[in-house]
NUMARLUM-243696 format. One record per residue (C-alpha): x, y, z; residue in one letter. Coordinates in steps of 0.02 Angstrom, whole numbers. Layout:
<pts>
<pt east="X" north="Y" up="Z" rest="A"/>
...
</pts>
This chain:
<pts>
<pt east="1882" north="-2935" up="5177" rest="X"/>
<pt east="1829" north="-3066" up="5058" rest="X"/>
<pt east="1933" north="-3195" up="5156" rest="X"/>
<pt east="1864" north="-3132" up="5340" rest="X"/>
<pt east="1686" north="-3177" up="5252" rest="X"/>
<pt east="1762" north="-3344" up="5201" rest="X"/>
<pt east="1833" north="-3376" up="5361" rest="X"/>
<pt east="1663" north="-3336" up="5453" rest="X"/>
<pt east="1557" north="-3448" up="5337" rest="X"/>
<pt east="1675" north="-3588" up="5385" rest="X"/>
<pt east="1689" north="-3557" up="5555" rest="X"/>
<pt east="1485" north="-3559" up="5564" rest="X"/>
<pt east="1494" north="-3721" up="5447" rest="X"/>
<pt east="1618" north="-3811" up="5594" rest="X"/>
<pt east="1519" north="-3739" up="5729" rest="X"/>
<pt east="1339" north="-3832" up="5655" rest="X"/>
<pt east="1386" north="-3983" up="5581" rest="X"/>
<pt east="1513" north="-4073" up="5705" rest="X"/>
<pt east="1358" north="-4145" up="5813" rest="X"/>
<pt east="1257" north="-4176" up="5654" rest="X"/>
<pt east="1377" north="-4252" up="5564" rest="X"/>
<pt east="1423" north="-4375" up="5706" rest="X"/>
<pt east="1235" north="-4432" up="5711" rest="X"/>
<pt east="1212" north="-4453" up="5524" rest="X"/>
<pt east="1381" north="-4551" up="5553" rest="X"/>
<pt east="1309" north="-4663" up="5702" rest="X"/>
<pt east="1148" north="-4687" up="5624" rest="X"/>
<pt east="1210" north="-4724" up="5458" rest="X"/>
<pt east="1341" north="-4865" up="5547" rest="X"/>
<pt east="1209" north="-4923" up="5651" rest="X"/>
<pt east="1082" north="-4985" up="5498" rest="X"/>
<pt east="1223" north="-5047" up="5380" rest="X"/>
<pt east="1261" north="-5168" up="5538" rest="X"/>
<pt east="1086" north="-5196" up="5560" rest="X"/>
<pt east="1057" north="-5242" up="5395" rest="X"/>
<pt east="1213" north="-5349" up="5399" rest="X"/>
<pt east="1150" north="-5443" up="5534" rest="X"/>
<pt east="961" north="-5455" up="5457" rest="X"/>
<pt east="1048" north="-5528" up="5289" rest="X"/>
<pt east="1162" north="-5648" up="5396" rest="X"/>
<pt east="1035" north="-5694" up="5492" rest="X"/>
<pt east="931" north="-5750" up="5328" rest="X"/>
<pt east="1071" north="-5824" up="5262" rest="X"/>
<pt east="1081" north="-5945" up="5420" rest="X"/>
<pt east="899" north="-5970" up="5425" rest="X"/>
<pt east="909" north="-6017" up="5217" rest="X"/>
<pt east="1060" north="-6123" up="5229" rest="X"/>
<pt east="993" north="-6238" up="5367" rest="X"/>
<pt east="832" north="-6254" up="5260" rest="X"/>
<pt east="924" north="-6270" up="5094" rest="X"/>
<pt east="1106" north="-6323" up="5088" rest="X"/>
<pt east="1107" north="-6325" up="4901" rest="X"/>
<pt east="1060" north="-6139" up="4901" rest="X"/>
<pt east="1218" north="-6067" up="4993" rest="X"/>
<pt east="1291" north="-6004" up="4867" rest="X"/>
<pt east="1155" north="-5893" up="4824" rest="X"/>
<pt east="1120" north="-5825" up="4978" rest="X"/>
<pt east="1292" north="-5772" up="4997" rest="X"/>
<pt east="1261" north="-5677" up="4855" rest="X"/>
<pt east="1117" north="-5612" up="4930" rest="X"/>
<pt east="1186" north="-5546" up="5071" rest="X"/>
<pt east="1350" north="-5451" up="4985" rest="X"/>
<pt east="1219" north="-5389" up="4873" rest="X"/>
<pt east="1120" north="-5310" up="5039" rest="X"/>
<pt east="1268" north="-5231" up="5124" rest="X"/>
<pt east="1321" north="-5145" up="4953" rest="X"/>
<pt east="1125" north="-5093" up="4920" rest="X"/>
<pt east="1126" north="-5034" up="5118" rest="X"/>
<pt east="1307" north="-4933" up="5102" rest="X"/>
<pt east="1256" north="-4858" up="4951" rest="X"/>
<pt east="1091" north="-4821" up="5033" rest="X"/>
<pt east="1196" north="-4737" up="5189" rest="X"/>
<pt east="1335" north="-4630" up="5049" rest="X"/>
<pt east="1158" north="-4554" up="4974" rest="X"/>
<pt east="1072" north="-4503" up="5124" rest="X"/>
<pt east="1244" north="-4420" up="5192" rest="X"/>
<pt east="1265" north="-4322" up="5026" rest="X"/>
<pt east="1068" north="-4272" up="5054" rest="X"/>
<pt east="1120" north="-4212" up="5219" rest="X"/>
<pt east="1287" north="-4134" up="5184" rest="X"/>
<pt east="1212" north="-4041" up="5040" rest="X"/>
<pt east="1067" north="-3992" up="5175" rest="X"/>
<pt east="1200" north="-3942" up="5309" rest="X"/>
<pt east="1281" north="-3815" up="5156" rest="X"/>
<pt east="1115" north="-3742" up="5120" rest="X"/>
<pt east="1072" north="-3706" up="5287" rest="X"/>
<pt east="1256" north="-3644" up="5306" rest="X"/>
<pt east="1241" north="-3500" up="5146" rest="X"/>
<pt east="1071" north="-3475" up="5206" rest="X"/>
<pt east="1150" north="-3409" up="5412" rest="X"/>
<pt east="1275" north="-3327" up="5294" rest="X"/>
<pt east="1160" north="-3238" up="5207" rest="X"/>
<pt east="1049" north="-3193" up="5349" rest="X"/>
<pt east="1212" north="-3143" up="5457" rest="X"/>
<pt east="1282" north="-3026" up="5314" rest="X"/>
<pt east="1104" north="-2928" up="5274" rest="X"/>
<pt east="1156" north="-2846" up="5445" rest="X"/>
<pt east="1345" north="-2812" up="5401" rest="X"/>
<pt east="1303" north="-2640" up="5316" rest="X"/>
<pt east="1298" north="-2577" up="5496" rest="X"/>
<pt east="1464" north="-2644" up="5558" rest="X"/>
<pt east="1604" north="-2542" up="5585" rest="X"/>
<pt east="1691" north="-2646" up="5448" rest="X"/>
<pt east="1582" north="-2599" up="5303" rest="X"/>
<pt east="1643" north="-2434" up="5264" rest="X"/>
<pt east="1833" north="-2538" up="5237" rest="X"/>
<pt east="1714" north="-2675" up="5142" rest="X"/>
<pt east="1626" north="-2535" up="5027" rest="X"/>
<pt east="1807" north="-2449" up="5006" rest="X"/>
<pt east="1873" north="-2617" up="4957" rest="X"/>
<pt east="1756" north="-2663" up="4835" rest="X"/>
<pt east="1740" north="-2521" up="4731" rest="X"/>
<pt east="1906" north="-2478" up="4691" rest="X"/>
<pt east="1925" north="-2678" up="4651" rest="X"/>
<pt east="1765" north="-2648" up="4535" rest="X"/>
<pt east="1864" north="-2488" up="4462" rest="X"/>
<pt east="2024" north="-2562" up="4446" rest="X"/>
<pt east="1957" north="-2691" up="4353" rest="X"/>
<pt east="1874" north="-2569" up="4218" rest="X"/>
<pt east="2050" north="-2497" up="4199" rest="X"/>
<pt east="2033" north="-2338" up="4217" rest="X"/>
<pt east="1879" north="-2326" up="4118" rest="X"/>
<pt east="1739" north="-2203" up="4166" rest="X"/>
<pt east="1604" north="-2279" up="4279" rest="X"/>
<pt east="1442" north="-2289" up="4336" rest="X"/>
<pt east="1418" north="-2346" up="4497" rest="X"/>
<pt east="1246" north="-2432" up="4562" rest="X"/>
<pt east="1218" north="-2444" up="4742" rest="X"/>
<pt east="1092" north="-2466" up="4858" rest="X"/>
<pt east="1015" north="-2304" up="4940" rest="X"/>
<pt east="1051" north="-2330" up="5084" rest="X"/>
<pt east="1253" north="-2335" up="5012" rest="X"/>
<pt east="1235" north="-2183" up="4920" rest="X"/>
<pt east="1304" north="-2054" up="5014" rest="X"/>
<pt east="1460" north="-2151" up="5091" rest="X"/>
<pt east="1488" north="-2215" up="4889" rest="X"/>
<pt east="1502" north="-2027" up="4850" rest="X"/>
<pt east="1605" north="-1992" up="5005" rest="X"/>
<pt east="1759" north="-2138" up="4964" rest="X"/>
<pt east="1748" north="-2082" up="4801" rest="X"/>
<pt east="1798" north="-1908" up="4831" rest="X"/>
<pt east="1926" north="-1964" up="4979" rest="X"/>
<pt east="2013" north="-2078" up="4841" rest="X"/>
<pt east="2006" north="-1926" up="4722" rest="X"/>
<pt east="1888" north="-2012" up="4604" rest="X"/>
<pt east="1763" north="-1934" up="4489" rest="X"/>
<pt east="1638" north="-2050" up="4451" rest="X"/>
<pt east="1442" north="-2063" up="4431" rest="X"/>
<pt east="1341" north="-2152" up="4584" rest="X"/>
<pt east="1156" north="-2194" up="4551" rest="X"/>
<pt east="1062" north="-2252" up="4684" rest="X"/>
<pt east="973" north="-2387" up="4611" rest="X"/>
<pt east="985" north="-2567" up="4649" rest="X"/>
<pt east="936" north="-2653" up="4816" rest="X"/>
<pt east="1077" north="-2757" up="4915" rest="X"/>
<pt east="1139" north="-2813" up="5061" rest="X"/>
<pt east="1297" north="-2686" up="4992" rest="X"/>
<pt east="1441" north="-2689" up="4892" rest="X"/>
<pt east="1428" north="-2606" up="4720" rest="X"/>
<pt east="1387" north="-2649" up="4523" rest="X"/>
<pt east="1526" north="-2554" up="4406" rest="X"/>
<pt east="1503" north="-2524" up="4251" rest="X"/>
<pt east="1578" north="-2435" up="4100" rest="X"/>
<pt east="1460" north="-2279" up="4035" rest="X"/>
<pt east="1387" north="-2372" up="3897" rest="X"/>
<pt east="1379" north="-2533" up="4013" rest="X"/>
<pt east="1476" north="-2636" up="3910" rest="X"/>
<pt east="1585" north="-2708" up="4039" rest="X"/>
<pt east="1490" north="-2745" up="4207" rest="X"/>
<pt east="1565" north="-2783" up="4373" rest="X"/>
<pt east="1462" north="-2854" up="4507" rest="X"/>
<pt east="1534" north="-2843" up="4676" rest="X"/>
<pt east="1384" north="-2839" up="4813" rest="X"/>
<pt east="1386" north="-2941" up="4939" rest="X"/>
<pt east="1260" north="-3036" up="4850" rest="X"/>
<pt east="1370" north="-3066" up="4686" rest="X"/>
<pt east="1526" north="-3116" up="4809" rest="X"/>
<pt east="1435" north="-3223" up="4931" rest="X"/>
<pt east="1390" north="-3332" up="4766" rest="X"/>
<pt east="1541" north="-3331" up="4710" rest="X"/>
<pt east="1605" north="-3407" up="4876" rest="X"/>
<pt east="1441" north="-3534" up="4864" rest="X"/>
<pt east="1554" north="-3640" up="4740" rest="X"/>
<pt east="1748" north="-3609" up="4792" rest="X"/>
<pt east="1686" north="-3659" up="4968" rest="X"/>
<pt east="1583" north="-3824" up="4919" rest="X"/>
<pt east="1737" north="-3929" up="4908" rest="X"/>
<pt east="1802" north="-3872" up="5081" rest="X"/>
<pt east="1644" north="-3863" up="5171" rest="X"/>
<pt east="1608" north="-4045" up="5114" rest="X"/>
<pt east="1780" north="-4095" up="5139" rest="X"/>
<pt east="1765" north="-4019" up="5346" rest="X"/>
<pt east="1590" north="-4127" up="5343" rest="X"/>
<pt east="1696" north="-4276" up="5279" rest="X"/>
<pt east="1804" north="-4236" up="5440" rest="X"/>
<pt east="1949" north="-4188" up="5344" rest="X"/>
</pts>
């Protein structure tokens, strides 16, 4: 399940950025040869006016194409890391709905006997959301499981495991997961913007 979520969240990254990302590309292209031009053009205009000074405007000029690349490699991070905002933020938005999929009862399965496993066999409370309450209590006795469900956080789903005296807590909500993802997925989501 967790790599169907991943799989969606890049698909929707692909799907958004490839026309952005060709833009910020052109643009960006576009003023480093602008600026090019502006400091060759100076450089021309100073050298007729003042041989002795050639040198120096030379200078000048390398110095404005790495000031106007540098410029361009900043305002493309500024937009991927706007482009994989905007991405976790559809994510999010697309997954508040996924409690009424036919998938989430698979997903809610899933994720609570990961929680459990992970406690080892330990007696556990479970905190859902209300709304997850009564299909919690139904996997649990389909799985032969005897554990305690309290109805009392608020999520887009998933479940928070603990041991009884809460020593050892598990968060696996959607919530918990889809952060999770947020940093696994920033290398390849910038690395897809990158065209790569």
């Amino acid at each position: 399940m967790e790599w169907q979520m991943t799989d969606e969240l890049i698909q929707a990254v692909e799907e958004s950025a490839q026309e952005e990302i060709q833009s910020i590309r052109e643009h960006a292209a576009a003023q480093v040869a602008r600026i090019k031009e502006e400091a060759r053009a100076e450089g021309r205009k100073l050298q007729q006016h003042y041989p002795e000074h050639w040198k120096n405007v030379a200078l000048s000029e390398r110095t404005a194409i790495v000031a106007a690349r540098e410029k361009a490699r900043l305002e493309l991070l500024q937009i991927k890391e706007e482009i994989f905002e905007e991405t976790f933020r559809r994510a999010e938005e697309e997954l508040a709905g996924f409690r009424d999929r036919p998938r989430y009862e698979a997903f809610l399965k899933h994720v609570i006997l990961e929680a459990l496993a992970e406690l080892d066999g330990a007696s556990a409370l479970l905190h859902v959301d209300k709304r997850d309450e009564a299909l919690c209590n139904s996997i649990l006795k389909t799985e032969n499981q005897n554990h305690l469900v309290i109805a009392d956080i608020e999520s887009m789903g998933g479940v928070i495991a603990s041991t009884t005296d809460e020593s050892i807590i598990i968060r696996n909500t959607i919530e918990s997961r889809l952060q999770r993802s947020r940093e696994v997925l920033r290398k390849e989501i910038f690395s897809i913007l990158d065209g790569g």
